[in-house]
N, C-alpha and C positions, 0 to 999 in steps of 0.2 A: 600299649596296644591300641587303645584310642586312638592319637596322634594318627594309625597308619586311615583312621576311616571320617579323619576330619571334612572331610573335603563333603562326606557325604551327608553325615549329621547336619552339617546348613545349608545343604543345597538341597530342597526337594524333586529340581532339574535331576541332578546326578542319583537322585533313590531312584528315580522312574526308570533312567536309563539302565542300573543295575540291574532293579526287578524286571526288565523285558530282557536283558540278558540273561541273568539268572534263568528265565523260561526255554530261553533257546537251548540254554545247557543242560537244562532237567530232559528236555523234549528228545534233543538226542540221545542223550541214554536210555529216557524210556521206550527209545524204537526198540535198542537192544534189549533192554530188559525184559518186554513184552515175549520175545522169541524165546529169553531164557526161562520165562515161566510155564510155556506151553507145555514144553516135555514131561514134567512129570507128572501134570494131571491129566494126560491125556493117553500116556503108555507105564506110566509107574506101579498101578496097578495090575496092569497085563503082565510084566514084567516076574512081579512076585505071584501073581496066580499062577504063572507058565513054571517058577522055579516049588513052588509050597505044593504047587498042583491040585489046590481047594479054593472057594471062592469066600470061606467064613472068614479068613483076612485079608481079603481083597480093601480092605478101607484101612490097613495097617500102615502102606507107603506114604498116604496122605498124610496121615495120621505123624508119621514120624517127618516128614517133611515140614507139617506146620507145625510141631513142636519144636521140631529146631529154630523154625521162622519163629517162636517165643521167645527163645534166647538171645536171638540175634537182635530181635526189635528191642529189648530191656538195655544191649550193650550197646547196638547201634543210638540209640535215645539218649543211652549215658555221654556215647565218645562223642554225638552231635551239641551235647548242653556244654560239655565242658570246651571241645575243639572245632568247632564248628560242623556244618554239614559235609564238606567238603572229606573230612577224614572218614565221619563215621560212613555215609553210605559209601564214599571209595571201596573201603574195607570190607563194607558186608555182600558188595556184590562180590568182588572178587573170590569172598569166603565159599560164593554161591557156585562159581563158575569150577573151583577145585573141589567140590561136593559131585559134580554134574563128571567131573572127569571119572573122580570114583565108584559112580553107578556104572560108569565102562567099563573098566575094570572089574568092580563086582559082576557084570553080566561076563564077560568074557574068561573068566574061570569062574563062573556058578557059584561063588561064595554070598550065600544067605544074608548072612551077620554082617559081610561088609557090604552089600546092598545096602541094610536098613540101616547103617553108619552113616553110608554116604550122602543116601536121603534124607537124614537129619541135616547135616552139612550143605546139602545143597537150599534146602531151606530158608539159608542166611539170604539167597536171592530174593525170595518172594516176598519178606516182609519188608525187604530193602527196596523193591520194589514199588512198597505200598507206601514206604515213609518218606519215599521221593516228592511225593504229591505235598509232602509239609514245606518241604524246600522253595517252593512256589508261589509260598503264600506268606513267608516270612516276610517281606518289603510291603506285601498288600497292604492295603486298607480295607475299613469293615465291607465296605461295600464290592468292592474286589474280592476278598477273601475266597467265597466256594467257587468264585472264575478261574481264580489262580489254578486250585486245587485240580478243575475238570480241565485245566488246558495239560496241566501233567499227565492226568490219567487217560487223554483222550490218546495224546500221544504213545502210549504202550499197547493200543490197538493195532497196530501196524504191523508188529514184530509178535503180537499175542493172535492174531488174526492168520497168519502165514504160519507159525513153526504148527497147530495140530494141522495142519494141512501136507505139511512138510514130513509126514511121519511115514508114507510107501516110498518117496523118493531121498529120505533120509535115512531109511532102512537098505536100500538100494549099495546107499553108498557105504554103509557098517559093511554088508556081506562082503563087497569087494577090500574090504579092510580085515576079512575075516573076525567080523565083531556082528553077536546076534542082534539081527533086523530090529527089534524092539528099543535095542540100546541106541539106533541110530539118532534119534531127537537128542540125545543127549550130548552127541556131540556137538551139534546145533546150538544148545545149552551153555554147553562147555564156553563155548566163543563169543556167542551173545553178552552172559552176562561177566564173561574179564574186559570186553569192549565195554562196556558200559561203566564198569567199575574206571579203567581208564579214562576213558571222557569227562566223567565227573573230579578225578583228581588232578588234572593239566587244566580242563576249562573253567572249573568254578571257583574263581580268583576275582576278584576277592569274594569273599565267602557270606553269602548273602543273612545268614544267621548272624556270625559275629558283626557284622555291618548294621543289621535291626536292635542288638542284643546294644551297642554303642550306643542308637540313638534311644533309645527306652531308659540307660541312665545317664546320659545327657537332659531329658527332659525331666528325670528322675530329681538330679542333681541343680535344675533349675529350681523346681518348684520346691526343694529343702530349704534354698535359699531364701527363697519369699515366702517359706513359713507355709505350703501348702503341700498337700498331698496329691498323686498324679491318679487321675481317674480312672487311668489301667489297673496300676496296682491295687485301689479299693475294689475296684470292682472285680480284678481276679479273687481277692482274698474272701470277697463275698459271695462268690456265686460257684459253689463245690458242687450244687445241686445241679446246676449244668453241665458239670467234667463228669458226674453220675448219669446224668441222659445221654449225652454224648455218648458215652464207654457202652450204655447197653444198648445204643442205635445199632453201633458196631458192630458190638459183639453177636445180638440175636440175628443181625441182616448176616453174617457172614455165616453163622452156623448153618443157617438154612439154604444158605446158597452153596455151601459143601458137602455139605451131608447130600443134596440130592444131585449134584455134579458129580461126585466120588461113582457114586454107586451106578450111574446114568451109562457109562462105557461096558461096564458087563452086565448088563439090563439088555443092554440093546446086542452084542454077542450072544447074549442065550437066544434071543430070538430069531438068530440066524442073519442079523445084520453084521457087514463086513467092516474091516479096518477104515476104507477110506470113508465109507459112509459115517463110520461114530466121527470120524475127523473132521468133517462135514459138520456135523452136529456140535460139537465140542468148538469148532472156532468159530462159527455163530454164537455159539454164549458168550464165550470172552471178544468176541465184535458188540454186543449187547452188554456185557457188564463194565467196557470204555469208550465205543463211539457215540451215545448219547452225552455223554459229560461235559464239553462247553453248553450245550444246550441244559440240561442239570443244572451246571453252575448256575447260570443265569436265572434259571428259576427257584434257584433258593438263594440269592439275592436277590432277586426282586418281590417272591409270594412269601419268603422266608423258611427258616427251619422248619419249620411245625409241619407246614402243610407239605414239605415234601417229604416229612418221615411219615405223614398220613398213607403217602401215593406209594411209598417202599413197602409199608406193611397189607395194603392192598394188593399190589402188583404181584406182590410175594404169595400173598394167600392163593391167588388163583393159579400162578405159575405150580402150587404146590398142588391144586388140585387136578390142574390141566395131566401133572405127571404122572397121577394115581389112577386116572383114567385113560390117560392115551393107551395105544394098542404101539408094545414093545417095538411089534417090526416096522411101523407106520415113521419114518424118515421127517415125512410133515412135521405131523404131529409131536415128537418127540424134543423136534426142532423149535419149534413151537413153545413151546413150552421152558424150556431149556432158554428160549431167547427174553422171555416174561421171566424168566430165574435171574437174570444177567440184569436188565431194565432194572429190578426189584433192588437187588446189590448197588446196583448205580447209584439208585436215589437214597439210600441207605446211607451208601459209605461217603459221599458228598457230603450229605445235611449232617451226619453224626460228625464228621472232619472238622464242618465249618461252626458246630457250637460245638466243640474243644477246644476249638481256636480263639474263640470269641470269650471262653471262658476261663485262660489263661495269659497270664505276664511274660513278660519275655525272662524273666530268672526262673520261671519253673517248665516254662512250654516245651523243649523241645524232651525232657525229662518223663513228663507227664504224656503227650506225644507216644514213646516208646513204652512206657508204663501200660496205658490203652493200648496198646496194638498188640503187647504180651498178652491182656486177656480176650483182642481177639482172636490170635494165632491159638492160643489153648481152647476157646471156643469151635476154632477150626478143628482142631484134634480130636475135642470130642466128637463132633458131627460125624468125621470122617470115620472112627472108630467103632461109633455106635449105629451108622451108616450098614455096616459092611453086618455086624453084627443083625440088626433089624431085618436085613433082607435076608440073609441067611434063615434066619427062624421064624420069618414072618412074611412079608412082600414089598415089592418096591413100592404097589400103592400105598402101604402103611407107612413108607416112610414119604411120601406127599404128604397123606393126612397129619404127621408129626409137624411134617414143615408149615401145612396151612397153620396151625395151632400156633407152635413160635411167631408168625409171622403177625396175626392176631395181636399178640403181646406190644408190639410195636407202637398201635395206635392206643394201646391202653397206660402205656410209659407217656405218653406225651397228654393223653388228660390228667393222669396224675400227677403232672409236673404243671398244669396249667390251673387244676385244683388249688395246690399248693400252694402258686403263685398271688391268684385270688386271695386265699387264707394271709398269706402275708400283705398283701394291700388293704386286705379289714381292716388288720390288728393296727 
């Protein structure tokens, strides 16, 4: 298997070249992918409110959506560590795009159970989605690294920016299909992410992971020979305390930013705001949770991790309070805030990406990768679950005031780790 990626292991000319192609092919499918994520957070829950007819599980679609995104990230991380990138997220978009068929289906004979089937299923998109951004950064260098990652994720603005927008003239097109109006995104869905699942499996050749994963024991297999140990591998085996900061950057920026997304769409319907307006609302967030991201990257490679998990857990808190306060019917304001939720996530999921990366070898990374993104797809679950619940029996400001609090946590994980770090340079 070596032999086929010689050429690259001693040419640092031909890595460069790979890794800027490598990006171009992540970037084209995350146009697609971005489209196929839209739908179900932005009508999944309308969906099953229109068929339950109650809004106390209106946070259940999410809910089983990113639980299946658990599953999918554990297998997808597996089939990427052992086959490279190129199989595993192939595979999990596509898994995403025949999930998205089957919410069609389920809305078009009203079957419940196969709804929340298929919303698990469709799920495999959205953390495949998220795990494309690794793909990116496998050829990077340290300093490259969270660049890599925001030129992936910027790219899924495009297609996450257009499909909630896409939901009155997508539903246009269901009726004349004789498929209800709501299910229409998902057709949208449906295309988006088997396009992308294709793209990534015909263009990313060779396969930028197995390509890194050569020269890591190439340099591995140098330094055995000279009787030394390679500075990657110490340093992954020593620094676990970072794949722990890392994991709960992730997890707490993402809980917070579902839990008050989920519930945000019939928040804003009870106050008598319309379809295209939440649409409005909703693709400004995901335009704020990937168009700031080259510029992200750059700032946590240049101010570094720390400080920009400082600016996630910040931006977050207030996003969380701006939502407990805004007035339901206010489009601004809702907006507003929603866009401070999105910003918050950005910086979040960057700087926690780029010290997992930083904090892993290439034998354990892409494994460990999908390990992380399991607890924060079940992260997501909760939120979304306990979201739906909270408002139900409480208010949507209380569930701001939850997110401010989580959000808090953020900057208190990074003095803890900065504590730590102190304590171990005493001793």
């Amino acid at each position: 298997m070596q032999e086929m990626y010689l050429k690259y292991i001693h040419s640092t000319a031909m890595q460069e070249k790979l890794y800027k192609r490598t990006l171009t092919v992540v970037v084209m499918s995350q146009i697609f992918g971005g489209a196929g994520l839209a739908a179900g957070i932005t009508v999944g829950a309308l969906i099953a409110q229109d068929m339950l007819g109650t809004t106390s599980y209106a946070g259940l679609p999410a809910a089983l959506f990113t639980l299946g995104s658990a599953l999918s990230a554990f297998l997808v991380g597996r089939l990427s560590q052992r086959f490279g990138r190129r199989q595993g997220l192939s595979l999990g978009f596509i898994t995403g795009g025949v999930g998205a068929i089957g919410v069609i289906i389920a809305a078009v004979i009203n079957n419940i159970w196969l709804l929340f089937f298929a919303l698990f299923i469709y799920g495999a998109g959205t953390s495949t989605n998220l795990q494309a951004r690794y793909a990116g950064a496998d050829l990077a260098n340290e300093k490259q690294r969270a660049t890599a990652v925001s030129i992936a994720m910027v790219s899924t603005t495009l297609g996450a920016v257009a499909g909630p927008n896409m939901v009155t003239p997508m539903g246009k097109v269901a009726s004349l299909m004789n498929i209800p109006p709501l299910a229409g995104p998902f057709i949208l869905a449906a295309v988006a992410y088997i396009l992308a699942g294709l793209t990534l499996f015909i263009y990313l050749r060779p396969d930028p992971f197995l390509v890194a994963k050569a020269i890591a024991e190439e340099r591995e297999k140098q330094a055995h020979n000279m009787g030394q140990e390679t500075d990657e591998l110490s340093e992954a085996k020593s620094n676990r305390v970072g794949i722990v900061v890392g994991a709960l950057v992730l997890v707490l920026s993402h809980v917070v930013m579902v839990a008050i997304m989920t519930m945000t769409p019939i928040h804003m319907q009870d106050h008598g705001t319309g379809l295209t307006a939440v649409g409005i609302v909703i693709g400004l967030h995901i335009a704020a949770m990937y168009l700031p991201s080259v510029l992200t990257g750059r700032l946590v490679d240049k101010l570094g991790r720390h400080v920009m998990v400082f600016a996630s857990g910040i931006t977050l808190a207030i996003s969380g309070l701006m939502a407990a306060f805004a007035p339901g019917e206010s489009l601004f304001w809702m907006a507003f805030a929603l866009i401070l939720l999105g910003i918050g996530w950005n910086f979040g999921l960057i700087s926690g990406t780029a010290i997992i990366v930083d904090s892993t070898n290439m034998q354990i990374r892409a494994q460990t990768q999908g390990s992380v993104d399991v607890w924060v797809a079940l992260g997501g679950t909760a939120g979304s679950l306990l979201s739906g619940v909270i408002v139900a029996y409480s208010s949507y400001a209380m569930l701001g005031f939850l997110g401010t609090y989580l959000s808090i946590l953020l900057i208190a994980i990074i003095i803890w780790e900065r504590m730590k770090d102190k304590r171990h340079v005493d001793s």
